[in-house]
Structure formats: C-alpha cells, structure tokens
C-alpha positions, 0 to 999 in steps of 0.5 A: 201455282196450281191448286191441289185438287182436293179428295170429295169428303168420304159419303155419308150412307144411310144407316151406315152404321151396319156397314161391315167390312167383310174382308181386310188384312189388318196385320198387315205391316201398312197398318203397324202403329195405327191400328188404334187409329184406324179403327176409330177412324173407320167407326166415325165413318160409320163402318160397325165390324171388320173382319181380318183375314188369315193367310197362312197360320201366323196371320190367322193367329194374329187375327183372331188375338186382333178381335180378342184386343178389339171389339168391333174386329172378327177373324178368320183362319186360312190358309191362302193360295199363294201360301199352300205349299208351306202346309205340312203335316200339322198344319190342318191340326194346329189350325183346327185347334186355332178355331176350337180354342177361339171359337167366339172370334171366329166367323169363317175359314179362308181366305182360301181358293185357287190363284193362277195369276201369280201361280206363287204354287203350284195349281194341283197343290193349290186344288189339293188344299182347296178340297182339304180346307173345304172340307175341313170347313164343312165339319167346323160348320164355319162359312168359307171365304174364297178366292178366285183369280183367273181360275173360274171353271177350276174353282165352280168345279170344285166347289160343285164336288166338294158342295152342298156348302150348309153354312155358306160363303162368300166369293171375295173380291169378286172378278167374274161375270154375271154367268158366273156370279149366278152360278155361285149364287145359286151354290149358296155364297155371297158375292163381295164387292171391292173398291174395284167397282169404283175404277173407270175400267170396274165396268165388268164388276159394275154390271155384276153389282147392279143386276144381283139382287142387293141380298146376295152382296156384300162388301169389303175393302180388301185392305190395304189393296184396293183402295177405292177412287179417289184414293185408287193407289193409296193405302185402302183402310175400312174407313174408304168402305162408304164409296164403295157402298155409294158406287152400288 
C-alpha cells in the first residue's frame, strides 16, 4: 500500500514573530467553532496580529466585535465589490458610526474596489462606490484595502482622480504585473502577496514579489482562499502565512 506523502512542517521565518496577516475573513462560516483554536495556532507559528476583512456591514461588524474579543485580531470596515448593489441610503452613515464608535479596532477601510470576473454587480455601480467609499476613507484618515480583479486600467484611473491617498493602501491580493505594481506603488500603496505565489503557475506574482523592493510588500493569506502549496486547495488559515514569507 502506498504511503501517505507527508505535508513539509510549516518554515520557521527569522523574527517571525512580526509576521502579520494583513488580510483574512475570519467570520467566515469555515472557521465557526475553531477561532479560538486557530488563533492559538497561528501565534505558535509565529504570526503576531490578523486583520479581518469586512465585506458588507454584517462582516464589518463582526470584525470589529473579533478584535474587541481577541487581542491579536484588527479590523477593518467595507463594503465589497461584489456586495455594492445592496448600499442603501444609510449604508455609508451606519458604517461611518461603525468607525467612529470603535475607532481603537479599526486600521482600514475595505476591502473595497472593482470586480469584473464574476460581475455579482453591475460595473458603473461597482465605480460609484469605489469613488464614494474612497473618499469617505480619506475624510476618516483610515488606509484603504483594495481589490482589483481584471479591472486594472478602470481601477489605477480611479484611484488617480480620487488620489492623493495621505494614509496609504494596500493593493490586496495582488493580480498585475511589474508596470502595474510600479504604478500604485508610486500612488503610495503597498503591494500584498498571497499564498498564490507559491503555485507552479504563481510565476507572474513571483516576478513581481522579487523585483519590488522588500518595503513596498506586505502579506497575507486571504483566508480561507488561497491556501498556500502544499495546502493549495485546503482551508487557507493564518498559521500557512510562513510559506508564503519563505517563498519571497
């Protein structure tokens, strides 16, 4: 009977004990009963805070009452791209309330941004509330945490007019190429890396991860997407983050 091929253990990365998973969805139903656990986890492995995204208002809630529960976990508030035709009227008022009255919890906005992969809305609606939730960043001087699938020209354009950004950003779980990553690089954000550039065919996200300069990256796992190799196709969780950081 043939073995088992055994999972290589997970590195152990010099001062890993400043890692920080800049983006995972904690809330996420794959994580319900085991937070405690994975968050114990993720500190043997030397990975020191997570930041839980919000998506829409019920996430972004439930992120900021995980970092009030949890030391080591931050949040953020946003509302997705996929999730933007369900602002009403006082969406914006009830999330900037949200930041205001937590504000000790809350180290960005987003994720927030443009999706025309799955198109879940419609695009000028998606470019509506990426202007409005930028700019509402802006005036609560919170970074911004972006997303950009297959929308690159719509998304730099954007965020050129909406620009100077004073309190930065990050490109989260970066997609384009080295022109690109220059050119939001230049517009003052930080270029996040997924378990994505360790997949055989991560080789795009591999040329960008090794000619940035080490200060303009940043990492994250995404979770549960995006599980790293060898865990490609499993449940991604911040304790993972160290392969990721081995791979740059």
């Amino acid at each position: 009977m043939k073995k088992k091929k055994q999972k290589p253990p997970i590195p152990i990365i010099q001062n890993s004990h400043f890692l920080i998973d800049s983006h995972c969805h904690l809330d996420m139903p794959s994580y319900e009963g085991e937070l405690d656990a994975i968050l114990a986890k993720a500190k043997t492995c030397g990975v020191h805070s997570i930041i839980s995204i919000g998506i829409d208002e019920k996430s972004s809630l439930a992120a900021v009452e995980l970092a009030k529960k949890h030391s080591m976990v931050k949040a953020t508030v946003g509302v997705h791209p996929h999730d933007v035709e369900q602002i009403d009227g006082g969406t914006y008022e009830r999330l900037r309330m949200l930041i205001t009255s937590n504000r000790e919890y809350i180290v960005g906005y987003g994720e927030i941004g443009l999706d025309y992969v799955k198109k879940y809305a419609n695009p000028d609606v998606q470019k509506s509330a990426f202007r409005d939730q930028l700019e509402m960043a802006k005036e609560l001087k919170l970074p911004v945490v972006i997303h950009d699938r297959d929308a690159h020209q719509d998304t730099l354009e954007i965020l050129t007019q909406t620009g100077p950004f004073p309190n930065r950003g990050v490109m989260h779980c970066f997609s384009g190429d080295l022109i690109l990553a220059k050119k939001v690089i230049d517009l003052g954000f930080l270029i996040s890396i997924p378990g994505v550039v360790t997949f055989k065919n991560g080789r795009a996200l591999q040329d960008v991860a090794t000619h940035t300069p080490l200060d303009a990256l940043i990492l994250e796992t995404d979770g549960p997407f995006l599980a790293p190799v060898p865990w490609r196709g499993k449940r991604n969780e911040p304790c993972y983050l160290p392969y990721t950081a081995e791979k740059i």
